[in-house]
C-alpha positions as CSV (number, residue, x, y, z in Angstrom):
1,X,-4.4,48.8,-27.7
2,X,-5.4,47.6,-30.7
3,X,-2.3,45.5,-31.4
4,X,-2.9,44.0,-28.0
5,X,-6.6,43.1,-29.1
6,X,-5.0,41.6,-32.8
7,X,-2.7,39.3,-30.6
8,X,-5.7,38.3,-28.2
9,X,-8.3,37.1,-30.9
10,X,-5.6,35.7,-33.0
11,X,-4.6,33.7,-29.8
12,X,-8.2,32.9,-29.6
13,X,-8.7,31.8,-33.3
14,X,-5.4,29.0,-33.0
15,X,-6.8,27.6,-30.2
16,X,-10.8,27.6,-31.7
17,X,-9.0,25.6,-34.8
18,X,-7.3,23.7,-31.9
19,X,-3.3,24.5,-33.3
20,X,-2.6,24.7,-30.1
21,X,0.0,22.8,-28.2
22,X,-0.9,19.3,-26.6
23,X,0.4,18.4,-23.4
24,X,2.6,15.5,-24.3
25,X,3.0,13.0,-21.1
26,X,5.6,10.2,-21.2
27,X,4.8,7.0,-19.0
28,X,8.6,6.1,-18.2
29,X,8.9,2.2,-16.9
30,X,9.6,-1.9,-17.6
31,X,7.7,-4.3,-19.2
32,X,4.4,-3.0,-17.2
33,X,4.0,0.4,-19.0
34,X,6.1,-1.5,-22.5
35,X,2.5,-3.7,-22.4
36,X,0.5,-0.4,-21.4
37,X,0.5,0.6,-25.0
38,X,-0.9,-2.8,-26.5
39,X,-4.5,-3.1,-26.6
40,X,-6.6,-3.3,-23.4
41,X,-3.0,-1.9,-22.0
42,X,-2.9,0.7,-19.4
43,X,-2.0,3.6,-21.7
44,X,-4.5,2.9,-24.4
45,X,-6.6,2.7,-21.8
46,X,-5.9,6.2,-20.3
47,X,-6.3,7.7,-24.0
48,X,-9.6,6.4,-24.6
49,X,-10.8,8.1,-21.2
50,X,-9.3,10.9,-22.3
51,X,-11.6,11.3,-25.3
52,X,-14.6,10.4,-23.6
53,X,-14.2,13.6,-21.6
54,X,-13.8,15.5,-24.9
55,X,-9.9,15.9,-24.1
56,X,-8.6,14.3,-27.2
57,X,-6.9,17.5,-28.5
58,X,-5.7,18.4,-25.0
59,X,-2.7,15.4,-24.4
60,X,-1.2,12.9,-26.1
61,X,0.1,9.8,-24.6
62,X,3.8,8.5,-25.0
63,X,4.7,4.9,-23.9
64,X,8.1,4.3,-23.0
65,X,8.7,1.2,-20.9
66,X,10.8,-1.9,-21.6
67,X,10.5,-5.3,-20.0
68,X,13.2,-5.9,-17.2
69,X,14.4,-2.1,-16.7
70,X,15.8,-1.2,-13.3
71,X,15.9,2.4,-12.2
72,X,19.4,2.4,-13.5
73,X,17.8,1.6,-17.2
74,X,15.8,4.3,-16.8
75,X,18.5,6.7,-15.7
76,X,21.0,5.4,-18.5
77,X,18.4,5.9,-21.5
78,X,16.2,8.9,-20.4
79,X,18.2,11.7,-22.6
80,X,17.1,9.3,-26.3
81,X,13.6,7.7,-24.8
82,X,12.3,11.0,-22.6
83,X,14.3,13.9,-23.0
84,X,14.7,14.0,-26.8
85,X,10.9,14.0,-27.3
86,X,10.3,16.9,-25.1
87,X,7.3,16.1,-22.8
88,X,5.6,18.2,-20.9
89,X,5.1,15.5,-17.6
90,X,6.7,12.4,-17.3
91,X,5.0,9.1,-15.3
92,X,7.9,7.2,-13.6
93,X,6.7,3.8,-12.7
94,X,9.6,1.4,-11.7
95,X,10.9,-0.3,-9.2
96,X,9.4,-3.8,-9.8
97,X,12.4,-5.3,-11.4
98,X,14.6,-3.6,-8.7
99,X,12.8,-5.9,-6.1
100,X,12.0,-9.0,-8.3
101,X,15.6,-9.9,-9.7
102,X,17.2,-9.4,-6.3
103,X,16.0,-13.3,-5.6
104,X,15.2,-14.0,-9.2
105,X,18.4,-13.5,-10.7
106,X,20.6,-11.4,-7.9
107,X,20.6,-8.6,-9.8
108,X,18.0,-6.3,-8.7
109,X,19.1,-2.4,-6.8
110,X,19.7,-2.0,-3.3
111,X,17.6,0.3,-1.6
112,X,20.6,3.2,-1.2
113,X,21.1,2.8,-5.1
114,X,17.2,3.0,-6.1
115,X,17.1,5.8,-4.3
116,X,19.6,7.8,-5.6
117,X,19.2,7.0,-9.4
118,X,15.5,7.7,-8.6
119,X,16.5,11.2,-7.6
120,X,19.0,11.5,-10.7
121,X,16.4,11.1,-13.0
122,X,14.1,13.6,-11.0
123,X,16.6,16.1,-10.7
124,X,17.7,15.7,-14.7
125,X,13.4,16.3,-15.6
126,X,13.1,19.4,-13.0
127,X,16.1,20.9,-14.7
128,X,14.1,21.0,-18.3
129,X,11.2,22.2,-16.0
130,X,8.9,18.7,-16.7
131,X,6.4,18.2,-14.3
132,X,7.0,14.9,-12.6
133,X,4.8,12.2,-11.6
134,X,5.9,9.2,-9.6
135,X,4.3,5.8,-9.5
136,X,4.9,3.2,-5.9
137,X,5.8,0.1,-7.6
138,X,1.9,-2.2,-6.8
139,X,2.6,-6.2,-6.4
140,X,4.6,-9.3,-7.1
141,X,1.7,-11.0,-5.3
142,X,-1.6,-10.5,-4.6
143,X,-1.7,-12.7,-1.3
144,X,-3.5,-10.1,1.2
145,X,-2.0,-11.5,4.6
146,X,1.6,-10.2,3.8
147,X,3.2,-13.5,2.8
148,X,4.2,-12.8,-1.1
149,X,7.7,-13.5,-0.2
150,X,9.2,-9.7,-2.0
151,X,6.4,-8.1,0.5
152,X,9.0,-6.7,2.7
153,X,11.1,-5.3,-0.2
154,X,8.2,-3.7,-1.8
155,X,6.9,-2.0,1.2
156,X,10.5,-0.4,1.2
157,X,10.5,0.7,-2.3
158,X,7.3,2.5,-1.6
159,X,8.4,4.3,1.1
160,X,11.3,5.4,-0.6
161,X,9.0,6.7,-3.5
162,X,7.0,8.5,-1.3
163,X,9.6,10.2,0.5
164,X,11.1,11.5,-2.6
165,X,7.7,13.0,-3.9
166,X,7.3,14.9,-0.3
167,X,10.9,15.9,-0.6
168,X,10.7,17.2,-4.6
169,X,7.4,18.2,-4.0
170,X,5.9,16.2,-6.5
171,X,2.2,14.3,-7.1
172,X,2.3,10.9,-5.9
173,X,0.2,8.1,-7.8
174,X,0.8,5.0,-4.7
175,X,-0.4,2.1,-6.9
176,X,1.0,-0.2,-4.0
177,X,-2.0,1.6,-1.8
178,X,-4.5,0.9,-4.3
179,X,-3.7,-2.7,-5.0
180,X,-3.3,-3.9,-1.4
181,X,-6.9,-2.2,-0.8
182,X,-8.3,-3.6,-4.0
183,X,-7.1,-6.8,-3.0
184,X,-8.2,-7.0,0.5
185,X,-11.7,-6.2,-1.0
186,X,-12.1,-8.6,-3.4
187,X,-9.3,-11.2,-3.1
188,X,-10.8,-13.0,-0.6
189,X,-9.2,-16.5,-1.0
190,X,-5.6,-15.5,-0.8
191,X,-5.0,-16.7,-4.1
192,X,-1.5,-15.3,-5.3
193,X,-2.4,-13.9,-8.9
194,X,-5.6,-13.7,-11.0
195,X,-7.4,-10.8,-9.2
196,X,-5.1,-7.4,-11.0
197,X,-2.3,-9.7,-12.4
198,X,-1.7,-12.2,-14.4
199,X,1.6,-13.9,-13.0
200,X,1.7,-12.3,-10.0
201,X,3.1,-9.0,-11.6
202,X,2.0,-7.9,-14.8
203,X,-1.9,-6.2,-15.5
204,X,-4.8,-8.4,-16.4
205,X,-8.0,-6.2,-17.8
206,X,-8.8,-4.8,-13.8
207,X,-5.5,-4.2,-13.3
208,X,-5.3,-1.9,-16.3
209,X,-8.4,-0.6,-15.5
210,X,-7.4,0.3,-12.2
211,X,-3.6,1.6,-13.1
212,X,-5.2,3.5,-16.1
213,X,-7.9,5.5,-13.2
214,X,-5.2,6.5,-11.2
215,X,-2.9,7.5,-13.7
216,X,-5.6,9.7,-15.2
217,X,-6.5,12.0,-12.3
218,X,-3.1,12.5,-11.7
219,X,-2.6,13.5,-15.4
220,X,-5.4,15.4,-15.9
221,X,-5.3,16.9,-12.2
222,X,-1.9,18.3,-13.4
């Protein structure tokens, strides 16, 4: 009994000096979450909400996003940029590029590809037992009646993101949702950019803003 006691209030004392184990959370993405970690960015933005709740010694934020990744990036470079630093959840948030390029460049992911890279990467994070958080890719466009020209693709994409999240039983941040609400709220002149983007695609400050609330109550509702 009293060995059980020594172990409780020495667990107690480590955590009251706060040695205690952070939850590290990885943001996993393209050139949105590689801009997350810059001032104003998404990510920074999610930390300093994190230590206005009086959280700061509970998580620490990892950015690890480069511009132009496809879910196949991801995939290829998850064992050195994820799995290596041993997180505890991981925030997918692709599948912009895998749209984009297809008319940009022609070298975007068809939809029977995304989806099973997508579920590669799941099933590799599951396996290490990381909780797994995935992200519905938001605009390339911010016209509200349907006419930004990737709509269609985008739409698809989603779905395909929120089917895997039912199937893996996984928490589901649908930034394409929020946009398209946000958007039909306040973007009330159709204009193509300038309301949660800058180009069309990456974050201005309300953008951020907005990715950085919805990425926080998933995070710290997990």
């Amino acid at each position: 009994m009293k060995n059980i006691l020594f172990v409780f209030m020495a667990l107690l004392f480590i955590a009251g000096t706060g040695k205690f184990k952070k939850q590290k959370i990885i943001f996993f993405g393209d050139s949105i979450t590689q801009a997350g970690v810059q001032p104003g960015g998404y990510i920074k933005r999610v930390d300093s909400m994190c230590n206005a709740e009086g959280q700061k010694e509970n998580y620490e934020f990892i950015g690890a996003g480069i511009g132009g990744n496809k879910v196949y990036d991801l995939y290829l470079r998850m064992e050195d940029d994820v799995l290596a630093k041993i997180p505890d959840v991981v925030v997918i948030y692709v599948g912009v590029n895998d749209v984009w390029h297809k008319s940009s460049s022609g070298t975007g992911t068809d939809a029977d590809k995304f989806a099973k890279f997508y579920q590669a990467i799941i099933k590799k994070l599951k396996d290490k037992q990381i909780k797994v958080l995935l992200c519905t890719p938001a605009v390339i466009g911010e016209k509200t009646d349907f006419s930004n020209s990737q709509d269609g693709d985008l739409n698809e994409y989603s779905k395909i993101i929120r089917s895997l999240a039912e199937k893996n039983g996984l928490t589901l941040i649908d930034l394409r949702k929020s946009f398209i609400e946000y958007n039909q709220k306040n973007n009330l002149q159709n204009k193509d950019r300038g309301i949660l983007t800058t180009d069309r695609v990456h974050l201005n400050e309300k953008g951020n803003q907005l990715v950085a609330d919805e990425m926080w109550k998933a995070v710290n509702g997990n």
